[in-house]
Structures are given as structure tokens and as C-alpha cells.
C-alpha positions in Angstrom: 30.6 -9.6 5.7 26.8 -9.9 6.3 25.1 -10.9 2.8 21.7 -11.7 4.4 18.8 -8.9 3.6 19.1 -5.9 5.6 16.5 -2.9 6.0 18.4 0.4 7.4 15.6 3.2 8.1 16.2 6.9 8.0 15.0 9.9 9.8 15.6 13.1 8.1 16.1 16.1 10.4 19.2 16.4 12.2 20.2 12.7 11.0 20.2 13.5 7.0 19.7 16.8 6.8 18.9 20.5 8.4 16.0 22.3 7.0 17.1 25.5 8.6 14.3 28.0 10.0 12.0 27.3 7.2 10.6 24.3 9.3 9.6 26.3 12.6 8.6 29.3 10.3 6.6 26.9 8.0 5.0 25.5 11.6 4.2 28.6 13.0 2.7 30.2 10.2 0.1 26.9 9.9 -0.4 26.6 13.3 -1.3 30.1 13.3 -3.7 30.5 9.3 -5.2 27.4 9.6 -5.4 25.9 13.2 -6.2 29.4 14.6 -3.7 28.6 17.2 -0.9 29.5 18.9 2.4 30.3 17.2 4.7 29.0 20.2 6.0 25.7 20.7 8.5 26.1 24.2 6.0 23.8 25.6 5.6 21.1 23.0 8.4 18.8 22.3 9.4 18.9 18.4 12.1 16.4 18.6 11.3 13.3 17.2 7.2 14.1 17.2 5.2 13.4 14.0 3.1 16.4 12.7 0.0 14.5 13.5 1.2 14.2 17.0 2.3 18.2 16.7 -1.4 19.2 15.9 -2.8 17.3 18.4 -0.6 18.9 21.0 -1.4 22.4 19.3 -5.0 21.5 19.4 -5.3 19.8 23.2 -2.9 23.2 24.3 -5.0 25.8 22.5 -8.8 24.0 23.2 -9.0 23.8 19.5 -11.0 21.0 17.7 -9.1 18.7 15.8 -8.9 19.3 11.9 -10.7 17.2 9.1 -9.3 16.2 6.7 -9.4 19.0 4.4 -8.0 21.6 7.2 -5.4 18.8 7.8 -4.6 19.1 4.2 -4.6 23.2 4.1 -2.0 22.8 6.9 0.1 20.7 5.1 0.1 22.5 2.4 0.4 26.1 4.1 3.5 24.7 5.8 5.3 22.9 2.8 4.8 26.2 0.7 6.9 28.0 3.3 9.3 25.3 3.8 9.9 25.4 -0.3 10.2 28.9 -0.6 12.8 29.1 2.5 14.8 25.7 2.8 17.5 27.1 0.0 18.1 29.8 2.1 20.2 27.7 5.3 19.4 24.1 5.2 22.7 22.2 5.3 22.9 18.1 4.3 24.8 16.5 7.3 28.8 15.5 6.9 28.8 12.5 5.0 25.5 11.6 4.7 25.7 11.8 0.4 28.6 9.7 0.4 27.1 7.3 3.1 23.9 6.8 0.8 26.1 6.3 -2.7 28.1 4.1 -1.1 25.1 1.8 0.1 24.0 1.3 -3.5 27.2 -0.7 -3.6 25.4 -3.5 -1.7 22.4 -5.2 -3.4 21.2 -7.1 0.1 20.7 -3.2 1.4 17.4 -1.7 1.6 16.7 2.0 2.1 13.7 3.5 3.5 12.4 6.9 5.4 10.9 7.0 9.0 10.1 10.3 9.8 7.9 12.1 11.7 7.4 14.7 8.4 4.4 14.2 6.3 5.3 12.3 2.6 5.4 15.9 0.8 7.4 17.6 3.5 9.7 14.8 3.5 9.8 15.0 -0.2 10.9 18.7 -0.4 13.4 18.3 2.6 14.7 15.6 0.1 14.9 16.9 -3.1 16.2 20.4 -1.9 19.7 18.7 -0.9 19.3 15.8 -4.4 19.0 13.1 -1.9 15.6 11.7 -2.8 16.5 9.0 -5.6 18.4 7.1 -2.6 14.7 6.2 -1.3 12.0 4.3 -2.8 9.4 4.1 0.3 8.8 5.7 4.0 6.3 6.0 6.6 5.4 9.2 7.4 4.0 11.7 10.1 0.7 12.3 8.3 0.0 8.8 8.1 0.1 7.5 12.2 0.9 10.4 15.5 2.6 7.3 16.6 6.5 7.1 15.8 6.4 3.5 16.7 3.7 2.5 14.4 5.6 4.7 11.5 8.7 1.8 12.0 5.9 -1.1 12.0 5.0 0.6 8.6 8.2 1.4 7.5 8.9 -2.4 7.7 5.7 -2.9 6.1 6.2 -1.1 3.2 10.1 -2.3 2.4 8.4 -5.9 2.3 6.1 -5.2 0.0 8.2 -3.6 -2.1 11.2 -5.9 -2.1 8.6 -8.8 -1.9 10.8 -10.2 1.4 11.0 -10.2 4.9 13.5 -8.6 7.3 14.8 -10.8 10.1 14.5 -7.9 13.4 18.3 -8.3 13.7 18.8 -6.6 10.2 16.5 -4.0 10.4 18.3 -1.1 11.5 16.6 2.7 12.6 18.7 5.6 12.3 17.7 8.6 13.8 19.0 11.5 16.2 16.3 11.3 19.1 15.5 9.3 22.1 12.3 9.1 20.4 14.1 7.2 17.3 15.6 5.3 19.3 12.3 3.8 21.3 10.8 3.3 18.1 13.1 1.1 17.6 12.7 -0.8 20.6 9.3 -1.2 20.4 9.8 -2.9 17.5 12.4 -5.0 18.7 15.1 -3.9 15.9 18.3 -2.3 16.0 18.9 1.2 17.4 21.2 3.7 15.2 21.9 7.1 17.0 23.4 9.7 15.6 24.6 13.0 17.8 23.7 15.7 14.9 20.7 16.6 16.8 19.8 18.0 20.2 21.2 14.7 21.8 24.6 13.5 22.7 26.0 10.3 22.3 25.7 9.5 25.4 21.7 10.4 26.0 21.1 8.5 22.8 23.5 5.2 24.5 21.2 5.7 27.6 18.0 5.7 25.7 18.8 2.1 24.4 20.4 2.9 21.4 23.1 0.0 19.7 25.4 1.9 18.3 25.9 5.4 17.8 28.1 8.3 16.2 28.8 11.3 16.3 27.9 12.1 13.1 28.4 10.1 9.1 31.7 12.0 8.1 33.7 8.5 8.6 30.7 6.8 6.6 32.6 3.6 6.6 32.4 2.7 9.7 28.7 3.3 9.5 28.9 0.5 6.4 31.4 -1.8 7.9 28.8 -2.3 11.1 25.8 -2.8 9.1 27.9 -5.6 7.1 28.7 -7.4 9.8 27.1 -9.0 12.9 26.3 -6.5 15.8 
């Protein structure tokens, strides 16, 4: 086993969790009351984008000016009140993923953290709505860089400061369902996790550069037994 400090990062949609049509619903309705936009995303790629990176495509797209702050902040907040009000209605957590998080706390050299492209209050509900949030004590988030590799820099960032330690890059592990997870990861020269409970398949996710993959958490232990031990 693998004592040294480890630092395993976590996207949330489609590797954690599925939010269920409250996200796009929550997307189109913002993009639509506060950006004055266009309520169609078949030409803007959603997987694996931050919401900063979302508006900006919205906004370049439609010929709309970039929000301040404050409309920034009314979109958040126009999307997150639909998200709350539908994410009970058919968001699912992912097989295994509860028991895969409990049975990390086992390990007191593991670190937890959130990379995701959602902003911090989105990410929050998303959390809480499936009793999942306790698990994580930090993330870096898609309101605070458009970029999803700056959001691992962070993310690294962050787990430092709060565990007052550094990572060595060959313990720091990103977990995520995209090709854009995955070269996150690589840009950061740390270790690739995919997991195929996305739009992706194994495969794709193998091409892309990824380290290991699954097809999903439902045999957790495997997921464990690699991150205790030396890739």
C-alpha cells in the first residue's frame, strides 16, 4: 500500500452524480432572462465546459456583451433556483459512488476535493441534493476560471492550503467523465481517472490520455486498491 499523501479530485456530472433535466432547464432558462440569448446549445459543447466558458460561448454565438459581475451573479442565481426546485425530481447518484467516498475516509493520507466546471453554489446544491457534500472540504469551480485546466491548478492550490502540504504530481489523481477532464489533467502533469458514466466510452477516454479508467464505481475497490498503490 501507498501511505504517501495523495490528492484524488472529483468532477461531479456524470462521474458523481446526474442532475437530471434541471441542469439544461436551469441553463436555458438563464441564458434566455438574463443573457437575452439564445435558449439552444446543439452548437456549444456542454461536456466538460465551465459556465464561464458556457457564457462566453452564449455571448460570442448570440453577439451579446459579456455580463458584469452582477448579471453574472443574476445568472447564477436564475439557474441554481431552477436546478433546486427540479434536481429531486430525476437526478440519480452514480453506482457506487457513496460507498466509494465512505470508504476513502478510511485512509487518513487521502485527500478529497471538487474540480468541476459548476460554479461553488451549483456544485453545492448538486451535492447536498444526493447527502454527498460532507465528503468535500474544498474545489475549484467554473465561476472562478473559463479555463478547466486552471480549475486543477487551483484545485491543487486549495488542497495545499488546507492540508498545509504538498502533493507530489504522481499522487494527484483527476477523476472525471470527459476528454476534457482528462486534458486537464495532462496539462497539469497529474494522473488521469476516467470514468465511462458520461457521453464517453472507455475507450475515447483511454485515447484522450487517460491512466486508468472504469466503467463506472460499482466495484469501488478496485478504484481504492489503484489509488493505494503505485500506478
Amino acid at each position: 500500500m501507498n501511505n504517501k499523501p495523495s490528492l484524488i479530485l472529483f468532477d461531479i456530472d456524470r462521474t458523481l452524480i446526474i442532475a437530471g433535466k434541471g441542469g439544461i432547464k436551469g441553463l436555458k432558462i438563464a441564458v434566455k432572462k438574463v443573457l437575452g440569448g439564445r435558449p439552444d446549445f446543439g452548437d456549444i459543447n456542454l461536456h466538460g465546459a465551465t459556465f464561464l466558458q458556457i457564457v462566453k460561448d452564449v455571448c460570442a454565438r448570440d453577439q451579446i456583451s459579456f455580463p458584469d459581475q452582477k448579471k453574472l451573479k443574476d445568472f447564477y442565481d436564475c439557474f441554481d433556483k431552477v436546478l433546486q426546485a427540479e434536481i429531486g425530481n430525476d437526478g440519480v447518484i452514480l453506482p457506487g459512488v457513496k460507498d466509494l467516498l465512505i470508504e476513502l475516509e478510511r485512509f487518513p493520507n487521502i485527500t478529497k476535493g471538487i474540480i468541476t466546471g459548476n460554479t461553488a453554489s451549483g456544485s453545492d446544491i448538486k451535492l447536498k441534493a444526493f447527502g454527498i457534500d460532507s465528503f468535500f472540504q474544498f474545489g475549484a469551480f467554473g465561476d472562478e476560471d473559463a479555463i478547466r485546466a486552471n480549475l486543477v491548478r487551483l484545485a491543487i492550490k486549495k488542497a495545499e492550503n488546507v492540508n498545509h502540504k504538498k502533493f507530489d504530481k504522481d499522487r494527484i489523481f483527476v477523476v472525471g467523465d470527459t476528454p476534457a477532464d482528462i486534458e486537464a489533467a495532462k496539462a497539469n502533469n497529474v494522473l488521469a481517472v476516467g470514468v465511462a458514466t458520461g457521453h464517453y466510452s472507455k475507450a475515447v477516454l483511454k485515447d484522450c490520455g487517460a491512466d486508468i479508467t472504469y466503467n463506472d464505481f460499482a466495484d469501488y475497490h478496485k478504484f481504492v486498491d489503484s489509488i493505494n498503490s503505485q500506478i
